[in-house]
C-alpha positions as CSV (number, residue, x, y, z in Angstrom):
1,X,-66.5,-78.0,-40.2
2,X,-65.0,-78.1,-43.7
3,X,-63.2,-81.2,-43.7
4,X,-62.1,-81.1,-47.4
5,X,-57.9,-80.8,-47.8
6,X,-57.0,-78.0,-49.9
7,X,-53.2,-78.6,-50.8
8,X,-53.4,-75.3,-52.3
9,X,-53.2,-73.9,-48.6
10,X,-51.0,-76.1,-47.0
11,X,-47.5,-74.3,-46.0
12,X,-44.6,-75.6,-48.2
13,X,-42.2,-76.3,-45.4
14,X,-43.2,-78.5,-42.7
15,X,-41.3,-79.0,-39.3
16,X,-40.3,-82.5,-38.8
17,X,-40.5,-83.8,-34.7
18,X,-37.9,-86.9,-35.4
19,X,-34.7,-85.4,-34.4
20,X,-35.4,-82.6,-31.9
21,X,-32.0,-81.0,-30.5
22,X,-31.1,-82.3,-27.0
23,X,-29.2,-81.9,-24.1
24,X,-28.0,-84.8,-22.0
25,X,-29.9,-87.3,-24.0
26,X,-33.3,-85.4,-23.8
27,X,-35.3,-83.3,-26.1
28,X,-34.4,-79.6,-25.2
29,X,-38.0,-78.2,-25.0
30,X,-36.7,-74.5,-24.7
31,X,-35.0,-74.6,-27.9
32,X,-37.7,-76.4,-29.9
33,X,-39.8,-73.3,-28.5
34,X,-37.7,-71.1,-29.7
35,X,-37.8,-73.0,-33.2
36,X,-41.3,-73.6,-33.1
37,X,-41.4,-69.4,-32.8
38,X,-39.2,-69.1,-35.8
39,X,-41.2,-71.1,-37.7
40,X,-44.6,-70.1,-36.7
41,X,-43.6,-66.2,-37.0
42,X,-42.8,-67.1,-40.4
43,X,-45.8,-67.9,-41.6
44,X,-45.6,-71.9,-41.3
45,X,-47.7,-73.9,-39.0
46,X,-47.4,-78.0,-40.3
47,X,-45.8,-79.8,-37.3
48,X,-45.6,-83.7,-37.9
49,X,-45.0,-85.9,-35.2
50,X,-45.0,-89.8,-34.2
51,X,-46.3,-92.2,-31.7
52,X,-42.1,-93.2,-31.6
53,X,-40.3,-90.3,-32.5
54,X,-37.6,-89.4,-29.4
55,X,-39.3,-92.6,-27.7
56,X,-43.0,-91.0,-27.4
57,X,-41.6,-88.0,-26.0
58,X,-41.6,-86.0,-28.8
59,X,-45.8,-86.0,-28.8
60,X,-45.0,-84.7,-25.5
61,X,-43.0,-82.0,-26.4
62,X,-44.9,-80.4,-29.2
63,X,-47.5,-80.1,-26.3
64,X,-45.5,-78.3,-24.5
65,X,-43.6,-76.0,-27.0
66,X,-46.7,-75.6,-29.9
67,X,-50.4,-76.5,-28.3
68,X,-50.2,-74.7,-24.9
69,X,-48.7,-71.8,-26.2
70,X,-50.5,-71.5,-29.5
71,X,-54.6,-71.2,-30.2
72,X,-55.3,-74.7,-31.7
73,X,-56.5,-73.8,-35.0
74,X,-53.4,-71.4,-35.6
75,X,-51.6,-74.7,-36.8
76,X,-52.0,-78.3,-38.4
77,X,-50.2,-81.4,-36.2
78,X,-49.9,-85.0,-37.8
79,X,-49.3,-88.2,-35.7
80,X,-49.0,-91.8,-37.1
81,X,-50.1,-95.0,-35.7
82,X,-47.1,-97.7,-35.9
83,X,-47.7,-101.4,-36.9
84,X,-45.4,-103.0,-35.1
85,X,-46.4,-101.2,-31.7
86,X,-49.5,-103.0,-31.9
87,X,-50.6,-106.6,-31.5
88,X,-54.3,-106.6,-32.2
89,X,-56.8,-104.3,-33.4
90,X,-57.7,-103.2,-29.3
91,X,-54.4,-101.8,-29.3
92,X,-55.8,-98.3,-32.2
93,X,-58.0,-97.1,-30.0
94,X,-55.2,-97.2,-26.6
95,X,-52.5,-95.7,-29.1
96,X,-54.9,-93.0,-30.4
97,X,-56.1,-92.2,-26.9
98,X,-52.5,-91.9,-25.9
99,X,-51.5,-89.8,-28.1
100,X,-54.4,-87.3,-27.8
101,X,-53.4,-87.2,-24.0
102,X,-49.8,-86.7,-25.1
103,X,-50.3,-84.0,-27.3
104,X,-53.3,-82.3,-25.6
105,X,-55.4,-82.0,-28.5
106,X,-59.1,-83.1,-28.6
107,X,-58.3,-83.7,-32.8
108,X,-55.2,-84.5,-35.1
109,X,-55.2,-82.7,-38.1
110,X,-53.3,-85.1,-40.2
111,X,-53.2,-88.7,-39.3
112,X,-51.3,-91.5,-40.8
113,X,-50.6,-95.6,-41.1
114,X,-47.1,-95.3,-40.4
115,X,-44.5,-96.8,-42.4
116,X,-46.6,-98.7,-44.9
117,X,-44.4,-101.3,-46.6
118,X,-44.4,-104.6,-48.8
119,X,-44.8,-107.5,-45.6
120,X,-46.2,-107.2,-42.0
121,X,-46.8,-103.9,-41.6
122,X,-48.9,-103.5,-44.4
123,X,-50.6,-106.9,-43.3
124,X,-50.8,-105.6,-40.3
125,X,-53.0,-102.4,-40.9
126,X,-55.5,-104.5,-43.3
127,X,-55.6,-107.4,-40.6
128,X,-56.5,-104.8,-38.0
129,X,-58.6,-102.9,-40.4
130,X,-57.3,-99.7,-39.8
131,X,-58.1,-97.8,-42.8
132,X,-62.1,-98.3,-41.8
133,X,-61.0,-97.8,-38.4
134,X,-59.4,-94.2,-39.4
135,X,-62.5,-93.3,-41.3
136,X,-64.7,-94.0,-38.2
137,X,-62.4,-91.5,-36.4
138,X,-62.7,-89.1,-39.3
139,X,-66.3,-89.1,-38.8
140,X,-66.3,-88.6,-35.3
141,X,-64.0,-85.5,-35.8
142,X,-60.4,-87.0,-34.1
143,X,-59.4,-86.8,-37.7
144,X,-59.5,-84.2,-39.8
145,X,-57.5,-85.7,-43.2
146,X,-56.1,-89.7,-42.9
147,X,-53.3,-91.0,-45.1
148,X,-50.4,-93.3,-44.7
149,X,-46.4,-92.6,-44.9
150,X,-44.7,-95.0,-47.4
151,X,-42.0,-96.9,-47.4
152,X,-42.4,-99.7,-49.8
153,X,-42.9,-101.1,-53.5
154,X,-44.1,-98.6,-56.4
155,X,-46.3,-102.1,-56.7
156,X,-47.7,-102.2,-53.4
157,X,-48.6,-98.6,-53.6
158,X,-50.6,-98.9,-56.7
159,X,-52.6,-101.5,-55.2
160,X,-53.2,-100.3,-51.9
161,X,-54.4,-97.0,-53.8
162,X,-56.8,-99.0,-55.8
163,X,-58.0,-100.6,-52.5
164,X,-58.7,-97.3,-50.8
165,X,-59.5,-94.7,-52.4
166,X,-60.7,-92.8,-49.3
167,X,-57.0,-92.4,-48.7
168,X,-56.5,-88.3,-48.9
169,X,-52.7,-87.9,-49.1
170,X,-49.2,-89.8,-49.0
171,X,-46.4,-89.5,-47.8
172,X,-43.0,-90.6,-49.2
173,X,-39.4,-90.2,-49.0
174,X,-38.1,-88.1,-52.1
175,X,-34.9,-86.3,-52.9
176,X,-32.9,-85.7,-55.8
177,X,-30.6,-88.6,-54.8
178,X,-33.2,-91.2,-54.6
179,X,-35.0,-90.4,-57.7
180,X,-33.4,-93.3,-59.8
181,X,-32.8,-95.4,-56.3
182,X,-33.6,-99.1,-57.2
183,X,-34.7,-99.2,-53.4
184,X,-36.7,-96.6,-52.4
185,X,-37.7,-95.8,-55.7
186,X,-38.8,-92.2,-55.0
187,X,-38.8,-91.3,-58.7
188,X,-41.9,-94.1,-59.7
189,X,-43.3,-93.3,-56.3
190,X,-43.9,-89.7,-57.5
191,X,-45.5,-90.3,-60.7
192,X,-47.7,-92.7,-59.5
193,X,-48.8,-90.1,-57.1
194,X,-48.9,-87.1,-59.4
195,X,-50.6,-89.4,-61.8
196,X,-53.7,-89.7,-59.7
197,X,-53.9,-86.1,-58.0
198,X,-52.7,-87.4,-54.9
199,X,-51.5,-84.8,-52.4
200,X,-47.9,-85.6,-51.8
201,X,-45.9,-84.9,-48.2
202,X,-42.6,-85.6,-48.9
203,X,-39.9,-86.5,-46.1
204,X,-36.2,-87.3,-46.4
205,X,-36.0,-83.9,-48.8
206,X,-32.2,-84.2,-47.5
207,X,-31.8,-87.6,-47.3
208,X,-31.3,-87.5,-43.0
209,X,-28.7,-84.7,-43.9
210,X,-26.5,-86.3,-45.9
211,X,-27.6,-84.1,-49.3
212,X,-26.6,-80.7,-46.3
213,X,-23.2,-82.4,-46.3
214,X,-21.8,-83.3,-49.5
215,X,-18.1,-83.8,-50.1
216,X,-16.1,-80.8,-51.0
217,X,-16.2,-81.3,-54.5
218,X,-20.1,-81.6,-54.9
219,X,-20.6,-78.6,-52.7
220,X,-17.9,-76.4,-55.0
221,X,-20.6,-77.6,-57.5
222,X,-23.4,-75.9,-56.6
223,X,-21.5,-72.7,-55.2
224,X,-20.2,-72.3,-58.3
225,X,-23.8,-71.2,-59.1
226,X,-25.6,-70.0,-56.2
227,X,-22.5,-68.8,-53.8
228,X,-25.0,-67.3,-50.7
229,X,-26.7,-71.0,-51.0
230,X,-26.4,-74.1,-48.7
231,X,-26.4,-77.3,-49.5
232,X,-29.8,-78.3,-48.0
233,X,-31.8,-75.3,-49.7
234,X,-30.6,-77.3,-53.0
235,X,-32.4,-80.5,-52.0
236,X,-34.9,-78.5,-51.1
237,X,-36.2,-76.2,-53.7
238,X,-35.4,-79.7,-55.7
239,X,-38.3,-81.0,-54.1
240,X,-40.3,-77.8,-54.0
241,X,-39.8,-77.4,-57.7
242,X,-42.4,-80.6,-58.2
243,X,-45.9,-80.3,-59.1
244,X,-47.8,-81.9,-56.7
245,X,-45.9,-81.8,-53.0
246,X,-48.0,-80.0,-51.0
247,X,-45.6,-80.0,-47.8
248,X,-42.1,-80.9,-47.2
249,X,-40.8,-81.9,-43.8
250,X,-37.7,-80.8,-42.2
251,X,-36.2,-83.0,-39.3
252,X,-34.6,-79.5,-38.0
253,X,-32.5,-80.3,-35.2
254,X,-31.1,-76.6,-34.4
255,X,-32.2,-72.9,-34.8
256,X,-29.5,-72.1,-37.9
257,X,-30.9,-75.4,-39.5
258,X,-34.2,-73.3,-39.4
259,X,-33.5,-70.4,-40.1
260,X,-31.8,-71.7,-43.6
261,X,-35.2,-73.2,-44.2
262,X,-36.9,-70.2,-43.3
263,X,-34.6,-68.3,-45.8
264,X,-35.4,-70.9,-48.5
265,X,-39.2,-70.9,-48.2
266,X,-40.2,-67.3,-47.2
267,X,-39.4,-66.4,-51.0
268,X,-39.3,-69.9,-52.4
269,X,-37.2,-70.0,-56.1
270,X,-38.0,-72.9,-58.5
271,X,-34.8,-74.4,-60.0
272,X,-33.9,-72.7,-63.3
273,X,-32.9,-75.5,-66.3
274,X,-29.7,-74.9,-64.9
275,X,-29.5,-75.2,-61.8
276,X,-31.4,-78.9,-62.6
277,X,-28.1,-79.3,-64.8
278,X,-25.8,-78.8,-61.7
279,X,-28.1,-81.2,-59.5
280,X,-27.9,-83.8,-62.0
281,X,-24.0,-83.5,-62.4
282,X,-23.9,-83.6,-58.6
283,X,-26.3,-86.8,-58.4
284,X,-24.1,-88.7,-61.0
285,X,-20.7,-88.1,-59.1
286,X,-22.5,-89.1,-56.0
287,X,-23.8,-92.6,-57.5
288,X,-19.9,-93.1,-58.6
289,X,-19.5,-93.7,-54.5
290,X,-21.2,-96.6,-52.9
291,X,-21.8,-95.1,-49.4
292,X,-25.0,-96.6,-47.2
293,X,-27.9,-95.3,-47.6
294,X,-29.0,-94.9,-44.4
295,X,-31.8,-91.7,-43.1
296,X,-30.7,-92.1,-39.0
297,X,-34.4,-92.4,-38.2
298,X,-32.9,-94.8,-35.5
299,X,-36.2,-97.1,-35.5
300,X,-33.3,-100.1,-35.7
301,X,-31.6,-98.8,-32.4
302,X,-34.6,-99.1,-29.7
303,X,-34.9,-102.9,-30.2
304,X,-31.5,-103.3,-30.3
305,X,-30.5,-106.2,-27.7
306,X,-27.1,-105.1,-27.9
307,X,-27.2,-100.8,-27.7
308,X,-25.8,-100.6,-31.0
309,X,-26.3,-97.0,-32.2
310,X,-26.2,-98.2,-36.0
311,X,-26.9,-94.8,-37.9
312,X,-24.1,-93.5,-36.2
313,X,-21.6,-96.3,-37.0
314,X,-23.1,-96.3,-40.5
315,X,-22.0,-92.4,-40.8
316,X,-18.3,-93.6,-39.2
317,X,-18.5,-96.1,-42.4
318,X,-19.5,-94.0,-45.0
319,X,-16.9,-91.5,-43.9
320,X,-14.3,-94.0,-44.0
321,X,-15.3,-95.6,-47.7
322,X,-15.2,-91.6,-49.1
323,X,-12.0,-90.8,-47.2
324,X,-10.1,-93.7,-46.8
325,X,-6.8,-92.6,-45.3
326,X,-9.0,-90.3,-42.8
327,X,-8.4,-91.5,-38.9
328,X,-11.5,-89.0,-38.0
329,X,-14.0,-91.9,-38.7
330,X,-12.2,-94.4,-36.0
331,X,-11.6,-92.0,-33.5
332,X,-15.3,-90.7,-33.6
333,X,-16.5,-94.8,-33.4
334,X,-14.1,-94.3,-30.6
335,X,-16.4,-92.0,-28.8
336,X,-19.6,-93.4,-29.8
337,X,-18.1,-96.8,-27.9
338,X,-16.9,-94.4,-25.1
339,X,-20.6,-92.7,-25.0
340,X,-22.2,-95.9,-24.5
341,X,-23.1,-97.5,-27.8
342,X,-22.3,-101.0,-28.3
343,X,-19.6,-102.1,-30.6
344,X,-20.4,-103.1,-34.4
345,X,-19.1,-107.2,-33.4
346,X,-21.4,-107.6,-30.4
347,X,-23.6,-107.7,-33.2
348,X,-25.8,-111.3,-32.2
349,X,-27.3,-111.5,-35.9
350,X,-31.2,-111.3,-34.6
351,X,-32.2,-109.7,-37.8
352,X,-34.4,-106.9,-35.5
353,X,-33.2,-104.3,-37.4
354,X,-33.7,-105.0,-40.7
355,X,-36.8,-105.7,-40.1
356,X,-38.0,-102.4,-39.1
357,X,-35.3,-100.3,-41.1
358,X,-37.6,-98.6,-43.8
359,X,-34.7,-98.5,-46.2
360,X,-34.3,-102.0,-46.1
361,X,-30.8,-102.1,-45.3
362,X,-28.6,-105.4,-44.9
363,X,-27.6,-104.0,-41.3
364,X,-26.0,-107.3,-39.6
365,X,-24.0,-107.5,-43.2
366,X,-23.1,-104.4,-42.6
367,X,-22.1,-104.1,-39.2
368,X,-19.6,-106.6,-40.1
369,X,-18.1,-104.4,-42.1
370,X,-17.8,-102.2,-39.9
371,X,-16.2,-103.6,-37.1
372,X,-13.1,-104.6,-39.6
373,X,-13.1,-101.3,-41.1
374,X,-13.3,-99.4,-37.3
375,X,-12.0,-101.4,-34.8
């Protein structure tokens, strides 16, 4: 078996498991067939998923809609093994085996550290030693390529590349309108990367859909050139324009969301000078507004003692500091309270979120404001 990654082969658009559509508050497996259809039909085949994504369910979905419907080396599937589910280095092995029952796969094709950032969960994988620990698994053909997702330091990344250099890819968050972010940094990360031949998976190509939604005056900006484009196909032939990035994940939550990717990628079109003109005239209106920078990958809300579904507030908040004379952004707090979510002041302070929010949000400081700006 030829174990060697080729990024040369590797399908530009990847199919993100983190927010699967649902009905009633679980994953609609019938429609994630359909997508999975779409996409495979296509020509596409990366699926990457997570030991927490939809609360472990969403391993057990892509069984469902991808491996029992489709021969096993018709596609590549990616899992990651999370720090902070794990309290010693027992705990790999029972987290691999789980997901390998989850998924129904005898192999992952892609497996990564997930998350790796500046504090305890890097500490966490050296303390455990899972970067040997991945290699072993490598050789014993669970793992065909290992690698980590990133969330931390341009710093941190240097040295943890220097440590292993049996690392085969990365993954980081990149878009066009966290290239110069002073937080995530996605510009340095990029170059670093690209410096040393690293294979690059990118994620957050548009930004947890805010970059599909951008205010009316943005938008007009890039219709003015491409007319028949969306929004998200912007953000992500921006990405796709970049030496380097072998796949770019889509968190599709709906069938049109993929079929605009499909339409993107099937006959992918670098940016012209141009159009790289318009995306930088859109990026510098956009850092004009302070708005929080949040992806709604909702790893603050399952530790939450108090049910607060903070990406969705956050979006009430963002909505309100753009539009401030819009009632639309109370009302739909409204519902979210009315759906079940626990208000922004039953906020406690704990500090659980920010400790696993890979953006490294002030959320308490935030949820303050809030519950003066929304109730």
């Amino acid at each position: 078996m030829n174990t060697k990654l080729n990024a040369e082969k590797m399908p530009k658009l990847g199919f993100g498991l983190m927010r699967l559509p649902e009905t009633e508050g679980a994953v609609d497996v019938e429609a994630v067939k359909k997508m999975v259809d779409a996409y495979m039909e296509s020509g596409f085949n990366y699926f990457d998923t997570a030991y927490v994504y939809h609360k472990g369910n969403s391993e057990k979905v892509i069984r469902e809609a991808l491996v029992e419907r489709y021969p096993r080396e018709s596609f590549y599937l990616a899992t990651k093994l999370p720090a902070w589910s794990m309290s010693g280095p027992e705990d790999r092995d029972r987290i691999f085996g789980e997901q390998l029952e989850r998924c129904g796969v005898e192999y992952f094709d892609f497996y990564l550290l997930h998350s790796l950032e500046d504090g305890k969960n890097y500490d966490a994988y050296e303390n455990y030693d899972c970067f040997r620990w991945a290699i072993e698994k490598k050789a014993q053909g669970k793992i065909r390529h290992f690698g980590f997702s990133f969330h931390g330091t341009p710093e941190l990344l240097e040295q943890v590349l220097d440590r292993h250099p049996e690392v085969e890819f990365v993954q980081i968050q990149l878009n066009y309108a966290d290239w110069n972010n002073q937080v995530v940094q996605s510009g340095r990360l990029y170059e670093i990367l690209h410096r040393r031949q690293i294979p690059m998976i990118v994620m957050e190509p548009v930004k947890g859909g805010m970059l599909a939604n951008l205010q009316p005056e943005l938008e007009k900006l890039l219709r003015e050139v491409r007319p028949e484009a969306s929004a998200a196909s912007w953000a992500l032939r921006f990405v796709g324009s970049l030496e380097g990035v072998m796949t770019i994940l889509s968190g599709m939550s709906s069938q049109e969301q993929m079929e605009d990717n499909l339409q993107t990628f099937r006959r992918f079109e670098p940016l012209t000078d141009q159009e790289k003109e318009v995306i930088q005239a859109v990026v510098k209106k956009m850092q004009a507004v302070d708005t929080i920078q949040c992806t709604s990958c909702r790893y603050c809300c399952d530790g939450c003692p108090m049910s607060i579904r903070i990406p969705d507030i956050f979006r009430a908040v963002n909505t309100a500091r753009l539009y401030p004379g819009d009632n639309r952004p109370r009302m739909y707090y409204k519902n979210l309270i009315g759906a079940g979510s626990g208000k922004a002041s039953d906020c406690i302070g704990c500090g659980q979120c920010e400790s696993v929010c890979p953006q490294h949000l002030p959320v308490v400081e935030l949820l303050r404001e809030a519950a003066e700006r929304l109730e």
